[in-house]
C-alpha positions in Angstrom: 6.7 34.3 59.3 8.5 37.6 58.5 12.3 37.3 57.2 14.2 39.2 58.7 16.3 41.9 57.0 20.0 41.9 57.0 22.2 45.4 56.7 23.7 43.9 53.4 20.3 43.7 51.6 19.3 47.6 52.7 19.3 50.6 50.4 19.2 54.3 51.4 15.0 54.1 51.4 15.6 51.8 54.2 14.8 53.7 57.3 18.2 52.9 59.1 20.7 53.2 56.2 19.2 56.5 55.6 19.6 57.6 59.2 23.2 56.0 59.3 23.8 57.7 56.1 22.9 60.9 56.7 23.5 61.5 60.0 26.9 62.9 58.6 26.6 66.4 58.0 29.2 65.8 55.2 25.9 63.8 53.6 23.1 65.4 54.5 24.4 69.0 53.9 24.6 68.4 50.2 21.1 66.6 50.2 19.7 69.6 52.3 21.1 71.9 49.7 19.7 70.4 46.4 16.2 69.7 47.8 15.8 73.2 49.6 17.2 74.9 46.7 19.6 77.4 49.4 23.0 77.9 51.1 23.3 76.1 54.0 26.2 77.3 56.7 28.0 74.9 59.1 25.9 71.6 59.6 25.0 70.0 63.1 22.8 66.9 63.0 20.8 65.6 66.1 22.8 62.1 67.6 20.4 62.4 70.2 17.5 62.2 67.8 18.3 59.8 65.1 18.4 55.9 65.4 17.6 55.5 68.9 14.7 53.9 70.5 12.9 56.4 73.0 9.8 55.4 75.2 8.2 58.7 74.5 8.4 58.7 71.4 6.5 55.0 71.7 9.1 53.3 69.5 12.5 54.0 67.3 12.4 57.3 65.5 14.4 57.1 62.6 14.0 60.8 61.4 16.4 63.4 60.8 16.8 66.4 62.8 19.3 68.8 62.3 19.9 72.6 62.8 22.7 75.5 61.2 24.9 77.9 62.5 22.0 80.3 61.6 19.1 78.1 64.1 17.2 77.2 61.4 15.7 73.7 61.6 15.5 70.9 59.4 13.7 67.6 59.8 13.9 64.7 57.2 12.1 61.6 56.9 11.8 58.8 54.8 8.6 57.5 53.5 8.6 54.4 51.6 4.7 53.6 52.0 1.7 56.3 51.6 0.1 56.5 54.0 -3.2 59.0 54.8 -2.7 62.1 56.4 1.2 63.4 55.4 0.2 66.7 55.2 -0.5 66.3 59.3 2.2 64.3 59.9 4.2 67.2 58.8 2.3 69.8 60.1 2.6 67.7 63.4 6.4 68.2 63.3 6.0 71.7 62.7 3.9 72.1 66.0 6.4 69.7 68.2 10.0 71.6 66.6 8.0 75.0 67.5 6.9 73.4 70.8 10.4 72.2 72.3 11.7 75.4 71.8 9.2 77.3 73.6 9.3 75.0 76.3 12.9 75.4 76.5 12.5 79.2 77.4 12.4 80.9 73.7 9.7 83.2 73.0 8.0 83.6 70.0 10.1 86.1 68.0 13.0 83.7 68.8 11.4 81.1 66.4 13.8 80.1 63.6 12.9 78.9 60.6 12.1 75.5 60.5 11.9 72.4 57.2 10.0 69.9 57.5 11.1 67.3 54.3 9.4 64.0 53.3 11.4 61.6 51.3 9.0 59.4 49.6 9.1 56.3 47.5 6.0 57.4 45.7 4.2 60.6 44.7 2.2 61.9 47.6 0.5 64.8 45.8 -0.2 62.7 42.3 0.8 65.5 39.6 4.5 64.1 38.7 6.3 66.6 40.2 9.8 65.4 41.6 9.5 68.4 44.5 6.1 70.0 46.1 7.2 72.4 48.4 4.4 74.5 50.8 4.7 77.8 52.4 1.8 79.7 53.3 0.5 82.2 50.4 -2.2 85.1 50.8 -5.8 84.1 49.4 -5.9 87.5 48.3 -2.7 88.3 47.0 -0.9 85.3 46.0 2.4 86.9 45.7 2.4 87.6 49.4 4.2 84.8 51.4 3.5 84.5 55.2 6.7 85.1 56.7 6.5 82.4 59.5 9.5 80.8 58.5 7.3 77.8 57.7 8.2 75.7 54.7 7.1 71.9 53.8 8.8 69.3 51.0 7.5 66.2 49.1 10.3 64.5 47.5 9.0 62.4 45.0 11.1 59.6 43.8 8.2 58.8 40.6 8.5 62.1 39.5 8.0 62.9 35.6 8.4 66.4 35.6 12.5 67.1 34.9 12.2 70.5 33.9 11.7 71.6 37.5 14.2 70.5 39.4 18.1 70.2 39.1 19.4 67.2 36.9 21.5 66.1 40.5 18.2 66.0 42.2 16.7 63.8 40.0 19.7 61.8 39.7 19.3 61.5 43.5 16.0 60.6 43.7 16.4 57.9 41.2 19.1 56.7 43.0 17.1 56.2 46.1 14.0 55.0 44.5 16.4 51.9 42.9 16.6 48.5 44.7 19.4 46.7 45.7 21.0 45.8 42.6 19.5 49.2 40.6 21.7 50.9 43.6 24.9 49.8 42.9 24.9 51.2 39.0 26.7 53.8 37.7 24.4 57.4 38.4 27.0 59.8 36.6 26.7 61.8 39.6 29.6 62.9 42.4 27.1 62.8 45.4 25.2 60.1 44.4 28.7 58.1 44.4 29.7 59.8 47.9 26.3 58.3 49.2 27.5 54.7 48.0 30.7 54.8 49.4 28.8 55.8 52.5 26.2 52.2 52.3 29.3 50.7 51.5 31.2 51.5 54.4 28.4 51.2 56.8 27.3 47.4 55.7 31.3 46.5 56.1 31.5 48.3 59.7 30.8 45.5 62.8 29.3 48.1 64.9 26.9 49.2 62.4 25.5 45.6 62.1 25.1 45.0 65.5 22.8 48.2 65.4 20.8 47.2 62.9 20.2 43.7 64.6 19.0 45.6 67.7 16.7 47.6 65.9 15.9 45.0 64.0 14.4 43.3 67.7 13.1 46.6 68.9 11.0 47.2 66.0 10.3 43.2 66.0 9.0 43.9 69.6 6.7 46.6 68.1 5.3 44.5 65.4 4.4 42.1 67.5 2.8 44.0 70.2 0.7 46.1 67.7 -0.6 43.2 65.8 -1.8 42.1 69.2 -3.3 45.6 70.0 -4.5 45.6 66.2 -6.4 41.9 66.3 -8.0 43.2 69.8 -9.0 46.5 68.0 -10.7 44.6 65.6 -12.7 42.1 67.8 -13.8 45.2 69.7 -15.3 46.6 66.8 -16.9 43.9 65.5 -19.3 44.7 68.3 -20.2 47.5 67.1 -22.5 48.3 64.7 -19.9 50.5 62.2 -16.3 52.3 62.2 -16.0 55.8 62.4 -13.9 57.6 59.3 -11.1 57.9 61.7 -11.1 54.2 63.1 -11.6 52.7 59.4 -8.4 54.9 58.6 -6.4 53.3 61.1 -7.1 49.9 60.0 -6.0 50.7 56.9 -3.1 52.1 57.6 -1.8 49.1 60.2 -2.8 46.8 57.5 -0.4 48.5 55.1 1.8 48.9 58.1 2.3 44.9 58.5 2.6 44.7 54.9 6.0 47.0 54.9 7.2 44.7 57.1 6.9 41.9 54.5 8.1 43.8 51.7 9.2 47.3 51.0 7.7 47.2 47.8 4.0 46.7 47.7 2.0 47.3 44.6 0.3 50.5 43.9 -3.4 49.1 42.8 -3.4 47.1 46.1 -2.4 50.1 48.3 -5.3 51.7 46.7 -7.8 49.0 47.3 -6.6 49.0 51.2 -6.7 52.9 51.5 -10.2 53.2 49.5 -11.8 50.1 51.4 -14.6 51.9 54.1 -16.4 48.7 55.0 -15.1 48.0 58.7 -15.5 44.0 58.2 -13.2 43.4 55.0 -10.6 45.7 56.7 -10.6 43.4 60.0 -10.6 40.8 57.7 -7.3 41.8 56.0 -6.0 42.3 59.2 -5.8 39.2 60.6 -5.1 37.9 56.7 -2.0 39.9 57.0 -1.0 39.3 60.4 -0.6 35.4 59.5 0.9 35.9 55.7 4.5 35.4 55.3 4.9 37.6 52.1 2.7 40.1 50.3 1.9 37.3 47.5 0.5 35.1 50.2 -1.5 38.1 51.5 -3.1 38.4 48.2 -3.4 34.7 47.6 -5.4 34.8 50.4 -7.4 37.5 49.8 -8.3 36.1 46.1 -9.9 32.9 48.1 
């Protein structure tokens, strides 16, 4: 049975703390700043957006919208497991910031320019790098950037590379990559001390904690209800005589899904093995290993049988 999390035990990679965190333009202007490497002007983030639980957005979305006194977009999330397919995610948010504005009566020259950033507890592109940041470059002419106003960031929390980047970015992203104890240490770093005053202040505040223990049951809810559909996915296939690419991907991923849910941190070589698997059987078989495990050593106790 999963153990439930309690606000005291979070970090910033936790989905909610960040959210609760930098949902203050006083915290998330700063972070902006550093990873986009420009000004920003006068901050407004998103309530409506952040830490709520929409129907039509099928669950709690826990990402970061915000937007400056110049329209120009930002949307942060935090990614503490890899999963396949970031590059679409973010394209996806792209397509749906674009998308809400035309709907809304803008045309196309009214488009501002939009970030999409990706906070993640590992290194989604594999060549040490602390930032990877995408903008559309002529084949032809490489110095030729497509003005769309398109722009996507990797943070990378494993990053090797310090030359690159700003000492307080690294000093950031080491802060958020720590656990709980790791946290708490001395960073040598103004904002990296502003953000633990924040986590502070948020784990002593009543309201706060009654949040986090509805979200908590929401996302319980969730679990529960896509184990269900995931179990019934996989009898149905077992019908059939093979997966398609796209199905076997989704296995993986909700296998490394219920796996987050027993621990934030999951070792890299058994990601791998779960990610690289293609034979439809073992991952059904993982599934419904992982669906009755209370801990990510059980899982692989299991597994090792």
């Amino acid at each position: 049975m999963t153990t439930k999390k309690k606000l005291e035990d979070l970090t910033l990679k936790d989905n909610f703390m960040f959210g609760a965190v930098m949902i203050h333009p006083a915290n998330c202007k700063p972070f902006l700043e550093m990873a986009l490497g420009i000004p920003i002007g006068k901050l407004t983030v998103s309530m409506e957006k952040s830490l709520i639980y929409h129907p039509e957005y099928k669950g709690v979305r826990l990402d970061i919208e915000a937007r400056d006194e110049n329209k120009t977009r930002y949307n942060v999330e935090m990614q503490v497991v890899q999963k396949p397919f970031l590059e679409h995610r973010a394209r996806y948010y792209h397509s749906q910031i674009d998308m809400d504005l035309l709907n809304a009566g803008g045309s196309y020259g009214e488009l501002p320019d939009v970030y999409v950033v990706f906070l993640c507890d590992f290194d989604p592109i594999g060549l040490g790098e602390y930032k990877y940041t995408f903008q559309s470059t002529c084949q032809e002419d490489k110095e030729y950037v497509l003005p769309d106003g398109v722009t996507t960031v990797f943070l990378n929390t494993h990053g090797t590379k310090r030359g690159n980047v700003p000492d307080g970015l690294i000093k950031f992203l080491e802060y958020v990559g720590s656990d709980l104890q790791g946290s708490n240490g001395d960073f040598q770093d103004g904002y990296v001390e502003q953000l633990q005053t924040a986590v502070r202040q948020i784990k002593a505040n009543r309201e706060m904690e009654e949040k986090f223990m509805l979200l908590e049951e929401l996302l319980m809810d969730e679990r529960e209800a896509g184990r269900a559909e995931g179990l019934e996915a996989g009898r149905a296939e077992g019908l059939k005589a093979g997966l398609e690419a796209g199905r076997t991907n989704g296995l993986a991923e909700a296998v490394l899904d219920l796996l987050q849910e027993l621990s934030s941190e999951i070792p890299e070589d058994l990601k791998g093995r779960i990610l690289a698997e293609k034979d439809s059987s073992i991952l059904r078989h993982y599934l419904k290993t992982v669906s009755s495990a209370g801990s990510v050593e059980e899982f692989m106790a299991k597994l090792s049988h």
